[in-house]
N, C-alpha and C positions, 0 to 999 in steps of 0.2 A: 606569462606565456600565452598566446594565444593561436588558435586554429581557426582555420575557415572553417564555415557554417558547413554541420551537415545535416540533411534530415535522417529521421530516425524511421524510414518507409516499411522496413522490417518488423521490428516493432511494433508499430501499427498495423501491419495487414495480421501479425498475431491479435494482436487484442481487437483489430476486426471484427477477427473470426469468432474470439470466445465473445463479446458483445452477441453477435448473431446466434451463439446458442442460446446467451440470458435471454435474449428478448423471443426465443422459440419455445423456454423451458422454465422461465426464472417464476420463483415463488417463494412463498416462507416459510421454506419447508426445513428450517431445524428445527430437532425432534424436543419433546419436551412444552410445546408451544404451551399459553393459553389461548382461550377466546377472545384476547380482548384484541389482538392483531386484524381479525378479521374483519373486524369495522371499524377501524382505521382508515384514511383517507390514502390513497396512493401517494407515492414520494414523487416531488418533482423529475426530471429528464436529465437533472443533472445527479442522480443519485443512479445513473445507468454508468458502464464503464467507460470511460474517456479514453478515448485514444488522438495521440498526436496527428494530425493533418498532415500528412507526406508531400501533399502543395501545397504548401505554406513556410514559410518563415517560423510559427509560432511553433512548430515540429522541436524546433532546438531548445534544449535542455534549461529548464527556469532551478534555479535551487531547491535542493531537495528538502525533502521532510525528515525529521527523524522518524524511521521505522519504527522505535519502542515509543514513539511518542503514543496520544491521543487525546487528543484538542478538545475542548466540551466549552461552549459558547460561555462568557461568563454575564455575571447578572444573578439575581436570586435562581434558586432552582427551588421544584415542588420539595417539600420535606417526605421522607418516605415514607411517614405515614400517612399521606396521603395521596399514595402513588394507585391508585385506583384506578380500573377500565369504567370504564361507560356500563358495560356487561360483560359480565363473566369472571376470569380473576388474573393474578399476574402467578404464574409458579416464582418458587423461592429463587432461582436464578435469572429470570427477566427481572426481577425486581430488585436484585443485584446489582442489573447492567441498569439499570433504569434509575438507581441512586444516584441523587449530584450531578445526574445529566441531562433532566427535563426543566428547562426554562418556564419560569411560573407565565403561565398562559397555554403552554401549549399542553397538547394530549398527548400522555403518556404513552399511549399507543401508536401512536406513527413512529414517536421516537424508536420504539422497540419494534417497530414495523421494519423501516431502516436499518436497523443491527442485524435482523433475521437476513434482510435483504444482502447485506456485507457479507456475511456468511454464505450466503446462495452464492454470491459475484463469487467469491474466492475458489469456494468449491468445486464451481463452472466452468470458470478458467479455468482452473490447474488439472481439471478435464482434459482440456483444450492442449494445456501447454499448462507444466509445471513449474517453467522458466517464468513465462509470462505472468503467473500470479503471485509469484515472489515478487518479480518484477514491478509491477504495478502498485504492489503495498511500498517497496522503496521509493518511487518516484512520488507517492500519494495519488496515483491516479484511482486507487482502492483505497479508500481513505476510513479510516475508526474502526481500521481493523483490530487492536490491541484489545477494546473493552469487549467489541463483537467477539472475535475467538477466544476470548480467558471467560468471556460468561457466559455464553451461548453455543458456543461451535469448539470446544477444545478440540475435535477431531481434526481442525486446521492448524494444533499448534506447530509441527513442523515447518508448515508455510510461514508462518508469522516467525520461529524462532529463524528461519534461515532469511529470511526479510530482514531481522536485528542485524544480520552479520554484514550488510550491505549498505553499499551508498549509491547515489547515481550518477550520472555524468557530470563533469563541471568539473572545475580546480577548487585542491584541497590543500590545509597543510597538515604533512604525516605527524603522529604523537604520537600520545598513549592513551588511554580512553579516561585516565585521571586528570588529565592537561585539557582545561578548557579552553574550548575552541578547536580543539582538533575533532575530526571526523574519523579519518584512514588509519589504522591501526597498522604496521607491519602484517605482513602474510600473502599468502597465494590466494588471487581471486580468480573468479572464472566472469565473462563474459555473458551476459543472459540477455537474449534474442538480440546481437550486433546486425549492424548492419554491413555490407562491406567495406566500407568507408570509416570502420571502426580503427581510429589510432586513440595511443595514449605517449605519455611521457611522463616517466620517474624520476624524477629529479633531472639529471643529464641523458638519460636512455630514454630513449623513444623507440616504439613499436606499433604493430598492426596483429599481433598475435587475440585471442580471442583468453587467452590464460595471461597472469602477470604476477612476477612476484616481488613485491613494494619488500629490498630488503632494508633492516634495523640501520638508522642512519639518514635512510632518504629523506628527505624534506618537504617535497613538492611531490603532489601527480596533480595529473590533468587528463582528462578523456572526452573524446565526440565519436558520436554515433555508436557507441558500445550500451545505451539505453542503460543498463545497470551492471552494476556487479556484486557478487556473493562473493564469501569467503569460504576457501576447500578446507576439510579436516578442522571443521570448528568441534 
């Protein structure tokens, strides 16, 4: 099934906005730190929050990520005993988040530079808008959220659990979360930051509601411009 392009303008002027806090207020400020963050190199511009271009084409919806996922570059990594700062030390949970995911060559410290920084994003948004940082962790535009809040920021696990419950725009086929290759589970999802241009279709039914409930049976859904959805009463 297919639908005309729509952009996702909404969405974006949300994560706009929370971008323009990060970059007014953003820091690595989960608690806990060591020192060895602090002399660490800054993260590239792509490690700030991405939002869809509203003129553009590129706006519409690419394949999502799994939310429980979290991706760790492969190749050796430093072994953790020798996960060491330059100065100062790592506490027992950056060094946690810092196993199995520092590529041999680089400093361990940017890497957990980045995780503080995930943490900060999430926090920030969901400031902003609590929609939008669920949001963002389901489409990947908040990306490694999973190792950042389980080691560093558990004060975001509600964000990240209700992130699991979600998928993003795009066509899926309905199952069971046992059945590989299905994504959409039966249930009622909610809408999080549509645009108005938000429709879907379940199998035979189609809508523009901002609520939807994929019942046991369905096969198919499909959405544009509804940017994500969460699942109610998880």
């Amino acid at each position: 099934m297919n639908h005309p392009p729509r952009r996702v303008a909404t969405a974006a002027a949300v994560l706009l906005t929370a971008a323009a806090v990060l970059l007014t207020g953003c820091s690595s400020g989960s608690d806990g730190k060591g020192t060895a963050a602090k002399n660490a190199p800054a993260p590239s511009a792509s490690a700030s929050v991405p939002a869809p271009d509203p003129g553009s084409d590129s706006a519409e919806p690419t394949a999502p990520t799994d939310p429980a996922s979290d991706a760790v570059p492969s190749g050796p990594k430093v072994p953790e005993a020798e996960l060491t700062p330059v100065t100062g030390s790592f506490t027992k949970k950056e060094k946690a988040y810092l196993s199995g995911r520092v590529p041999r060559g680089t400093d361990p410290a940017a890497v957990l530079q980045l995780g503080q920084e995930t943490c900060d994003r999430i926090a920030r948004v969901a400031e902003v808008d609590k929609d939008a940082a669920i949001g963002g962790i389901i489409t990947g535009q908040i990306g490694g959220a999973k190792g950042a809040v389980t080691h560093l920021c558990p004060d975001q696990e509600d964000i990240l659990a209700a992130a699991a419950t979600g998928f993003a725009d795009g066509s899926y086929t309905v199952g069971t979360k046992a059945k590989a290759g299905s994504v959409v589970v039966p249930g009622t999802y909610r809408a999080l930051t549509p645009t108005k241009d938000c429709t879907w279709t379940a199998g035979t039914k189609t809508g523009t509601a901002h609520k939807v409930t994929i019942t046991a049976g369905t096969r198919t859904f499909d959405s544009r411009g509804c940017f994500a959805w969460a699942r109610e009463g998880r």
